[in-house]
C-alpha positions as CSV (number, residue, x, y, z in Angstrom):
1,X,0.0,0.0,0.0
2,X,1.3,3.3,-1.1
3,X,1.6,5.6,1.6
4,X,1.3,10.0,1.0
5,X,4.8,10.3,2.4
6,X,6.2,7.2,-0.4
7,X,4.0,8.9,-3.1
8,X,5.8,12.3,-2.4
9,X,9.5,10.6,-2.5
10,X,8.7,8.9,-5.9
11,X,7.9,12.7,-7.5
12,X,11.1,13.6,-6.3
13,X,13.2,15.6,-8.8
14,X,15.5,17.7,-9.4
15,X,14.8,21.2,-10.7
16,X,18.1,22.4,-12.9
17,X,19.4,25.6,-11.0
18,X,18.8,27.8,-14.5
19,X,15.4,27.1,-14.2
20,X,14.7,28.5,-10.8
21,X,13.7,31.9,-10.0
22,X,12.1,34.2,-7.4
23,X,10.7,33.8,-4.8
24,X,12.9,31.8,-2.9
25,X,12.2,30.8,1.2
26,X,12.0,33.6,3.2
27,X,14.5,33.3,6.6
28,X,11.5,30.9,8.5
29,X,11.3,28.8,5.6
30,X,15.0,28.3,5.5
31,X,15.2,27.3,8.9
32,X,12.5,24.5,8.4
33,X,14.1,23.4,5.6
34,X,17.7,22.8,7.4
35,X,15.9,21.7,10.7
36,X,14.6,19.1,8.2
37,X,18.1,18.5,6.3
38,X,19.5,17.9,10.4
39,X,17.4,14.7,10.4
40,X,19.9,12.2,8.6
41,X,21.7,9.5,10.0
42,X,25.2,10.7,12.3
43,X,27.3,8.2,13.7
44,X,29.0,9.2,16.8
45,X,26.6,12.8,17.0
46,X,29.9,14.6,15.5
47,X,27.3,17.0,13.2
48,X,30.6,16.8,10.6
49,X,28.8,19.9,8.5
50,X,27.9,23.6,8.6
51,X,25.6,26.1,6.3
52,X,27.0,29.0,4.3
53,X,24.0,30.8,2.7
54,X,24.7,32.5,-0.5
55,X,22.2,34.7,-1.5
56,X,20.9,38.5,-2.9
57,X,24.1,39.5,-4.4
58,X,26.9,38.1,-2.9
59,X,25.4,35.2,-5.4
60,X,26.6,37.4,-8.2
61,X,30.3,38.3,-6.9
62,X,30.7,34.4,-6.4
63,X,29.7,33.8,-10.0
64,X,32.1,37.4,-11.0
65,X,34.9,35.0,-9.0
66,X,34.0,32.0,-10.7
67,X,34.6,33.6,-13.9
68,X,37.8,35.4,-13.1
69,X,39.0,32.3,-11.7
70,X,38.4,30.4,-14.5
71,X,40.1,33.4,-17.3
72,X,43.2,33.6,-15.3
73,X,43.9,29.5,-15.5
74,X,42.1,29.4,-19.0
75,X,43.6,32.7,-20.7
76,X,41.7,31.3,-24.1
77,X,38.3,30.8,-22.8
78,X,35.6,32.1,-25.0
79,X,33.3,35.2,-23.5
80,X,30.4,32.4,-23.7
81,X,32.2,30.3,-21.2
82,X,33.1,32.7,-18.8
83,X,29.5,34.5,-18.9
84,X,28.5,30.9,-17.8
85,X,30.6,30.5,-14.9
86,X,29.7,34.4,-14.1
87,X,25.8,33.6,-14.0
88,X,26.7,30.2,-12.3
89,X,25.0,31.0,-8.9
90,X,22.6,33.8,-10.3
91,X,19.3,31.9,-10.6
92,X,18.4,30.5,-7.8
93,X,17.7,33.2,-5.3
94,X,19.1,31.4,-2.4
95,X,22.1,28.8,-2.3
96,X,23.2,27.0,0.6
97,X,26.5,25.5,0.4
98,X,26.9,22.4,3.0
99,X,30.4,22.5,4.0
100,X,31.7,19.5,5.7
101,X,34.1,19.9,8.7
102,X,34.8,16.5,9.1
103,X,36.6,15.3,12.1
104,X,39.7,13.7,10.5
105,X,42.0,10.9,12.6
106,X,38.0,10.3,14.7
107,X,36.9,6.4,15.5
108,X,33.8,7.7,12.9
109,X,35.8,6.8,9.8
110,X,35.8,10.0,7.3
111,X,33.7,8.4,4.4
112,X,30.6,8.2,7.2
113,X,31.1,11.6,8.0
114,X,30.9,12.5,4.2
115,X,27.9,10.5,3.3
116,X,26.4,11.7,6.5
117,X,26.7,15.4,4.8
118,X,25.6,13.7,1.5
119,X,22.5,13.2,3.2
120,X,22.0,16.7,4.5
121,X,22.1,17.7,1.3
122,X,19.6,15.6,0.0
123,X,17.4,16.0,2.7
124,X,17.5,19.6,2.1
125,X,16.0,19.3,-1.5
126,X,13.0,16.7,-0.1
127,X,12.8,19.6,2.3
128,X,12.2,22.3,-0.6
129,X,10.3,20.4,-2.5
130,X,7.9,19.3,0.5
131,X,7.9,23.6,1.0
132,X,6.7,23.7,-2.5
133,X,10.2,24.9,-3.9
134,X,12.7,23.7,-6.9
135,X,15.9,22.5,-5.9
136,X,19.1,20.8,-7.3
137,X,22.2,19.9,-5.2
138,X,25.2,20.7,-7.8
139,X,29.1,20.5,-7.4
140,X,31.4,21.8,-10.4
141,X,34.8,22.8,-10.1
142,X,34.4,25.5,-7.7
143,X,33.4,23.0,-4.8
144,X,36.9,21.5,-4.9
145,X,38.9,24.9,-6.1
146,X,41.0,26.1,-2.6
147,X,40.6,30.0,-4.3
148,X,37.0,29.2,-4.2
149,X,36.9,27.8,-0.4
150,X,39.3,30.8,0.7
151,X,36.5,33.0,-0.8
152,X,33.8,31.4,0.6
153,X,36.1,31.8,4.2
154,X,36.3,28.0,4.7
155,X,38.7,27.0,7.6
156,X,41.6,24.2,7.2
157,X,40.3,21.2,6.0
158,X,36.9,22.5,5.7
159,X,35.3,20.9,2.2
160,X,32.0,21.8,0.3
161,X,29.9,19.0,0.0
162,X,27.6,20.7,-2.3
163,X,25.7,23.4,-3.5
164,X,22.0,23.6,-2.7
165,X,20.3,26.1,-5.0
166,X,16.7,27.1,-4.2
167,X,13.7,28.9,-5.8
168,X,10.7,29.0,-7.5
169,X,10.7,26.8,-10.7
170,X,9.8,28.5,-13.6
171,X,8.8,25.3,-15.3
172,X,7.5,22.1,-14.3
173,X,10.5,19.4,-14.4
174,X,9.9,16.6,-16.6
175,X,10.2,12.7,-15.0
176,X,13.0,10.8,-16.4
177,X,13.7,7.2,-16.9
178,X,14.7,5.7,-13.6
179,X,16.9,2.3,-13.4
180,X,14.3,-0.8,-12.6
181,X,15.0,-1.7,-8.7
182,X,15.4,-4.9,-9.4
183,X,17.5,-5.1,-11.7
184,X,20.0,-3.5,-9.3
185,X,19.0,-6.1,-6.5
186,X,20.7,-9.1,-5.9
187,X,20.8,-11.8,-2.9
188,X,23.9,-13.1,-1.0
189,X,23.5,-16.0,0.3
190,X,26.4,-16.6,1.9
């Protein structure tokens, strides 16, 4: 029997950041959605991530970065490229990094820290999308680029586990073909 809460998860989609627009969550609606994104699976309580919102037009200087960034270690890089990486954060109105600040040389090995962020992160899109919102959780270059994380003010070993971006979407996202279950599913029997 199909549940309202297993019906929801199976329309679960990303909405492609360039598609997402004003309005985005006011500042109670954000804090609903990360209380929600809080409620994912932490071995050893060590909360191994933060939240860095990006939004109004500090999303605009980090694209302007992106893009000078990118010209200074691509010299050759068309206009078309770097207006891309320049309008990189501009659609969404609100973007919330997840930075991990995993607790390396920790019993908790570091891959369950990371996965444990993973899982913020996705539990932050359910969480816009049960708000009525767009999301899509992207990475790119600039979530591993050290100028990027000194920009963003990340401390040592501090790592962004992805980019959250947020809004209204401006069109309905189509379904796409999903793998068959059990295709994927096998038994071990030992």
């Amino acid at each position: 029997m199909d549940t309202e809460a297993l019906a929801f998860l199976h329309r679960r989609r990303s909405t492609p950041s360039r598609l997402l627009a004003d309005p985005g969550p006011d500042d109670a609606t954000l804090a609903r959605m990360l209380a929600t994104a809080l409620r994912v699976p932490d071995h050893g309580r060590l909360t191994p991530w933060r939240f860095l919102r990006i939004a109004g037009e500090a999303r605009h200087r980090l694209g302007q970065a992106l893009a000078d960034i990118h010209s200074a270690e691509h010299p050759e890089a068309p206009a078309a490229v770097l207006d891309k990486e320049r309008g990189r954060f501009s659609h969404a109105p609100v973007v919330v990094a997840v930075i991990g600040t995993i607790a390396h040389g920790h019993r908790i090995p570091e891959v369950e820290q990371r996965l444990s962020g993973g899982a913020v992160c996705f539990q932050l899109l359910l969480a816009a999308q049960a708000l009525g919102f767009g999301a899509q959780w992207l990475t790119g270059w600039a979530a591993y680029h050290p100028a990027i994380h000194a920009r963003l003010g990340l401390a040592a070993g501090e790592e962004i586990l992805g980019f959250v971006h947020i809004g209204t979407a401006t069109v309905e996202t189509a379904e796409r073909e999903r793998p068959d279950a059990s295709a994927l599913l096998s038994d071990w029997t030992g």
